[in-house]
N, C-alpha and C positions, 0 to 999 in steps of 0.2 A: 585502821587505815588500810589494811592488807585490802580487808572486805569490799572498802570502797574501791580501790584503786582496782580488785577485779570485777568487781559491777560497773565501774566505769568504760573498761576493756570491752566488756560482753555489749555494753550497751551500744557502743562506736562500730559493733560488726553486727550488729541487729540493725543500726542506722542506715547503714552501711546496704543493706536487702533492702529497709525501707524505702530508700530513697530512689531504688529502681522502681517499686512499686506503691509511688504515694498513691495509688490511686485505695487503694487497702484502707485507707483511712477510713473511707466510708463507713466501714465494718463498726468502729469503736462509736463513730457518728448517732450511727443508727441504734444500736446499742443503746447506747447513753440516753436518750430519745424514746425509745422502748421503757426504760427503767423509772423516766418522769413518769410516764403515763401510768404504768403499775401500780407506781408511788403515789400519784394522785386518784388515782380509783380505791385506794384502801383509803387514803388519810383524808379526803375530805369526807367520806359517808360518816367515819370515825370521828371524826370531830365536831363533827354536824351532830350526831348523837350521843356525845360525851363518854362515850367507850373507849378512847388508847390510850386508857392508864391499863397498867398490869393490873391483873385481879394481885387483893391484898387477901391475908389471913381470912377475913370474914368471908371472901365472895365464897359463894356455891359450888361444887362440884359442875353446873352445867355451864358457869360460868366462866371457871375454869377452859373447859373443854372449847369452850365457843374461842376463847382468844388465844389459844394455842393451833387451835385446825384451823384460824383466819391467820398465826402466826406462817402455819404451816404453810398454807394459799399464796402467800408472799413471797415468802422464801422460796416457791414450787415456780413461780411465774418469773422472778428476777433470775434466778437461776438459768432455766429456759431458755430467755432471751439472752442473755451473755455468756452460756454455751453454745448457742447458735452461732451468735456471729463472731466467737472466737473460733470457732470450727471451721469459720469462712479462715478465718487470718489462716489458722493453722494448715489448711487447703492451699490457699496462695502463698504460702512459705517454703513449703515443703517444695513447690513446683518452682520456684525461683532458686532452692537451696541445690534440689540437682538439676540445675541447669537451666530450666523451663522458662518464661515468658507467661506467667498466669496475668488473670484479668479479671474484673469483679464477678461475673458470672459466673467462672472455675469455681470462686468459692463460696457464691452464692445455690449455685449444682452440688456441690459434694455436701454442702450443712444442710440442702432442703432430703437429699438423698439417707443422712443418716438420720433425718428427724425421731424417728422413732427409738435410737441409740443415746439422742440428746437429752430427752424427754426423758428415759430413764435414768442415764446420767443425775439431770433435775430434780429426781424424785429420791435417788439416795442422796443427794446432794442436800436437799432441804432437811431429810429425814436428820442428818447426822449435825446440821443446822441447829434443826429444830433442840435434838438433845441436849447438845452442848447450853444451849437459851434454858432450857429447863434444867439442868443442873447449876447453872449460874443464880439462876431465880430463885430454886428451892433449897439446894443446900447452905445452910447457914457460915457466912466468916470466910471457910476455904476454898467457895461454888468456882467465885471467879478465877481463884488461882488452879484450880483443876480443868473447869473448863479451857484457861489458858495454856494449858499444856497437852491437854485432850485436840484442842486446835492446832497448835503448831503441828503435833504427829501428824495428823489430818492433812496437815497443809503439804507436808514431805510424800507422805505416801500416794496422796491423789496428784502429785505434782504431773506425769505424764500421763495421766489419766485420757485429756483433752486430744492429744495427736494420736494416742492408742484407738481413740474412736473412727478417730479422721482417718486413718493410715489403714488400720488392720481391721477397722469394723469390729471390733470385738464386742461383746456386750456389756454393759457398766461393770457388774459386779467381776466377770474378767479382767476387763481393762485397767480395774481396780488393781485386781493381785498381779497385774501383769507391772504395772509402775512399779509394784515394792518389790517387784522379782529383776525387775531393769535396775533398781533403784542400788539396791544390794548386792548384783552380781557385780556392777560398775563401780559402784565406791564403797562398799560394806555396810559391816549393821551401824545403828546408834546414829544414822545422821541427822545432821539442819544444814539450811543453806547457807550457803558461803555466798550468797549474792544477795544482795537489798535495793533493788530499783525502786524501793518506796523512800529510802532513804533519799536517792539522788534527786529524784523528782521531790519531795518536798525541799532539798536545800534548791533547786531550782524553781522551786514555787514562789520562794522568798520577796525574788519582785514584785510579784502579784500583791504580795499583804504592801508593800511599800507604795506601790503609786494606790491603793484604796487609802493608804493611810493619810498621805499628801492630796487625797480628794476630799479628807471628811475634815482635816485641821487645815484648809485650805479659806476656809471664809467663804468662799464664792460657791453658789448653786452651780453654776456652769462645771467648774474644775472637780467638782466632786464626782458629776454626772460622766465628766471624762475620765479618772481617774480610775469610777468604778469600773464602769463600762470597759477600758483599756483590759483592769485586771481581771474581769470575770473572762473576756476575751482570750487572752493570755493564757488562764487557769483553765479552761475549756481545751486551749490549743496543747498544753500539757499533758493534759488528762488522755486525748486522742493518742497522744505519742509514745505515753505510757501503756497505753493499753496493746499498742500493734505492737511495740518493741517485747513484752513480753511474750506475748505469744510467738513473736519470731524465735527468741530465746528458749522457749521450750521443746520451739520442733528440734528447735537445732541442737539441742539438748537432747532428745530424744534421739535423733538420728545417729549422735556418737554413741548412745548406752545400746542401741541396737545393731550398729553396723562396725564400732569402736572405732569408726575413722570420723575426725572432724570434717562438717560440712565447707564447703569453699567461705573463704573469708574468717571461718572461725579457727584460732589458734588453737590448735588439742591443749597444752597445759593449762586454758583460762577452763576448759570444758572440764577438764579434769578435776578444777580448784574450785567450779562452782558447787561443791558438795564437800562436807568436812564432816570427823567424826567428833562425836558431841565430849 
């Protein structure tokens, strides 16, 4: 309950930047939208030629190799595009957090400017992807519980990975050890987060399953058609707000383990409480 009630905190003063700058939205829009396409240029050629199953025991060495570097491809391209346009968010946060008046351009300029920062990013990104998918695959019984804990470190230590690029330009593999040197000098070793906006956002997805449900036990084609359409609408409008709210959270997150003063709007003890030792 602690957890929610300060992810809920965090999320009311990320709203809070938001809502000066909905125009930000775009950013997750576009994203989103980038990621179908990805999605659909691997999975229809892939299923048009009956290759996205996992190779099993039998397949081939080259067989292998083929659907792990097409694994790899994916992971290289989605990556990419949602470090782009979170670098836009992270752009436009940072100029609203001290003071500023950003606009989509600001952060459409600063993510076209570090492309080459993002791109690498992308590629240790997928790389460290990629690994975890193959340990999950190939070691027998305990793949998935290792990779799951190989992830969550991952997930801590690359946390300000994304405004280290934006902010200081640094290059990935910096930017990297820069998060777990901000990460550690600000709240110590051994951490996880003490915040879960996936959590919140799924209990507030909850309607969404509920008017699809009252569309499909509803009898009528009409109410189904609205029910669905309402929820997918709704879960789409979720998704957008989840994605900007986080990235405002991280600058602003960043800016106290850098500067150790809370951004305007953000309370220092929820900044402080968003990281705990494990």
């Amino acid at each position: 309950m602690g957890k929610i009630s300060n992810t809920w905190s965090l999320m009311g003063a990320s709203w809070e930047v938001l809502k000066k700058d909905r125009e930000i939205l775009v950013f997750p829009l576009l994203s989103g939208i980038c990621c179908l396409i990805v999605l659909a240029s691997f999975a229809i050629p892939l299923f048009a030629s009956g290759n996205w199953r996992p190779p099993d025991e039998e397949a081939t060495s080259s067989e292998q190799v083929l659907y792990y570097a097409t694994l790899f491809l994916f992971y290289f391209l989605n990556y990419l595009v949602m470090v782009f346009f979170n670098a836009a968010i992270v752009a436009c946060a940072k100029i609203r957090l001290e003071g500023g008046d950003p606009t989509v351009s600001d952060g459409l300029r600063a993510a076209i400017d570090r492309l080459p920062l993002i791109a690498g990013w992308a590629l240790v990104a997928a790389t460290a992807g990629l690994l975890l998918r193959i340990i999950e695959d190939r070691v027998e019984k305990v793949g998935q519980f290792i990779a799951g804990l190989l992830g969550i470190a991952w997930t801590v230590a690359s946390f300000m990975v994304i405004p280290i690029l934006v902010i200081e330009k640094k290059t990935p593999i910096a930017a990297l050890k820069e998060s777990t040197a901000l990460l550690k000098k600000t709240w110590g070793e051994q951490l996880i987060s003490n915040v879960s906006f996936g959590l919140i956002f799924f209990l507030l997805a909850i309607p969404a399953f509920f008017l699809a449900m009252i569309g499909f036990f509803s009898g009528s084609g009409l109410m189904m058609i609205v029910g669905v359409g309402l929820a997918v609408i709704y879960f789409i409008g979720l998704a957008l707000v989840q994605s900007a709210l986080q990235a405002i959270f991280q600058s602003a997150l960043y800016l106290y383990a850098r500067h150790g003063q809370a951004p305007a709007g953000f309370q220092p003890e929820l900044l402080r409480n968003a990281m705990t030792r494990r």
